[in-house]
C-alpha positions in Angstrom: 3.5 -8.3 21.6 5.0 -5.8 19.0 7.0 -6.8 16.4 9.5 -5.0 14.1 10.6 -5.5 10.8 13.7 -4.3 8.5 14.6 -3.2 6.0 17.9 -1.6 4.7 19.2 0.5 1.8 22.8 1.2 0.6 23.0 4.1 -2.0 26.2 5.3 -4.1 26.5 8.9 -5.2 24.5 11.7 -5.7 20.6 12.0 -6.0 20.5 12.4 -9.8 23.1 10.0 -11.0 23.6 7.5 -7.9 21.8 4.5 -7.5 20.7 2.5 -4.8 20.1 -1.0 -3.2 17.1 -1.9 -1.1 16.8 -5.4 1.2 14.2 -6.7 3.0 16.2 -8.2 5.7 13.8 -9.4 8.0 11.8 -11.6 5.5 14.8 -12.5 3.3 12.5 -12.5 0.5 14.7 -10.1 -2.1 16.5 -6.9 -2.6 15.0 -3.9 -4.7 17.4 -1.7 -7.0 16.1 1.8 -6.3 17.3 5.4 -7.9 16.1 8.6 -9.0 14.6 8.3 -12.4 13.1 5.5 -11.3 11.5 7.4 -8.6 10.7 10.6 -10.7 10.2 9.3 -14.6 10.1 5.7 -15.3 10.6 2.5 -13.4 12.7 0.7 -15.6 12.7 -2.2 -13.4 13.8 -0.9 -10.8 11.3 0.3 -7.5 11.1 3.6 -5.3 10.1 4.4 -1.7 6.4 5.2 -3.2 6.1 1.6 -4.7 7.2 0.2 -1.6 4.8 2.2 0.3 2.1 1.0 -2.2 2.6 -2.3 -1.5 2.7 -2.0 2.2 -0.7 0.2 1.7 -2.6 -2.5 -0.2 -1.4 -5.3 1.6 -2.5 -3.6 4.8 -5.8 -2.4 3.6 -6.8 -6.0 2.3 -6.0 -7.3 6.0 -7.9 -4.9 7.9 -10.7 -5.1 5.8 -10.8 -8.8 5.9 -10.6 -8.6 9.4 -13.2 -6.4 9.8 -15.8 -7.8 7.2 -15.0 -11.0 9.8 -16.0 -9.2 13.0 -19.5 -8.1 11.1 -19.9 -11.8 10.4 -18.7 -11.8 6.3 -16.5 -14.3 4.9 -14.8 -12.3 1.5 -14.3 -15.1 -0.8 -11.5 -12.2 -2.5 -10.3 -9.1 -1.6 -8.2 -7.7 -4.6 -6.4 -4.1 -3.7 -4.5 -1.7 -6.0 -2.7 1.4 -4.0 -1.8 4.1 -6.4 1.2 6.6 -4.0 1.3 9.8 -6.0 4.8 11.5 -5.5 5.3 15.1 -7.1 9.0 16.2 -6.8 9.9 19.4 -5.2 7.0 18.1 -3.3 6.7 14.7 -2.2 4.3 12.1 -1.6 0.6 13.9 -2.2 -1.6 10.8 -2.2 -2.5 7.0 -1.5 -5.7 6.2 -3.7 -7.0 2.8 -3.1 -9.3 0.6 -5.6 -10.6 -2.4 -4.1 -12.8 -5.4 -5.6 -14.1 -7.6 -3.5 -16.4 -10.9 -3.7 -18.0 -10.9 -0.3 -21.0 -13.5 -0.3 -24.4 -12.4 1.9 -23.0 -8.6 2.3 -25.2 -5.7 1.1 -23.8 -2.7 -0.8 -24.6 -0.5 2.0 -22.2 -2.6 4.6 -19.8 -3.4 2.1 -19.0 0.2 1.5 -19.0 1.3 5.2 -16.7 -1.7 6.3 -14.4 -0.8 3.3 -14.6 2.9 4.4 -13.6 1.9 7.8 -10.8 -0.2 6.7 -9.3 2.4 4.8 -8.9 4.2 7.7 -8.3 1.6 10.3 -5.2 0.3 8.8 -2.3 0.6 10.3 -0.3 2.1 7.1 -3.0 4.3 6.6 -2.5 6.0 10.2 0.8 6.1 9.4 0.2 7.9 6.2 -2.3 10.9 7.7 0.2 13.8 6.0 -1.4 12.7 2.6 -4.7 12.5 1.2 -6.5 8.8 1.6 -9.3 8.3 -1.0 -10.8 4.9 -1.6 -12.9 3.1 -4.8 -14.5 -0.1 -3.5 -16.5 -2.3 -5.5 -18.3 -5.4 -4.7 -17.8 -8.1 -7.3 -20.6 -10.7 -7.6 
């Protein structure tokens, strides 16, 4: 069965100066100041559309590579993943460079890297992210 989830953003004035408000309405679980600067220069505590995708990204990656280190018959003990979104203005979003560690008892290096390949680009956020380039670090903790 499909599902769909929401989200919604109010923003006031222009690009530069204006200033936004993101919620995550179908979870309930907050609302995210968003604006320029903090998309282009620094975050300042408040988020942008690439952090957002970065945690969508690494949340997604850790699922479908749990799921598939399952399927082979591994049990990851941890699965720890960092998504760095690369946005260039006057360009956009150039990249999604994911750095896993992982503590995955019985696995061999050769399998771990090959599940975590396929992972990267099994997931769901990854498919929908084919405009950019996906590259991958994966390292298997002991």
């Amino acid at each position: 069965m499909a599902t769909t989830r929401t989200a919604h953003t109010v923003w006031n004035g222009d690009l530069m100066t204006g200033a936004g408000n993101t919620n995550l309405d179908s979870s309930g679980l907050g609302n995210f100041d968003v604006t320029w600067k903090a998309r282009a220069e620094a975050a300042e505590g408040k988020t942008s559309p690439e952090e957002l995708i970065a945690a969508a990204h690494s949340a997604c990656f850790s699922m479908a590579f749990s799921n598939g280190l399952a399927q082979a018959g591994f049990t990851p003990e941890e699965i720890n993943t960092k998504a760095d979104v690369t946005f260039q203005p006057g360009t956009g979003i150039t990249g999604s460079h994911l750095t896993v560690v992982a503590r995955v008892p019985g696995i061999s290096a050769d399998d771990f890297q090959r599940l975590a390949g396929e992972a990267k680009v099994g997931c769901p956020v990854s498919a929908a992210l084919t405009g950019i380039e996906i590259t991958l670090d994966a390292t298997l903790a002991s």
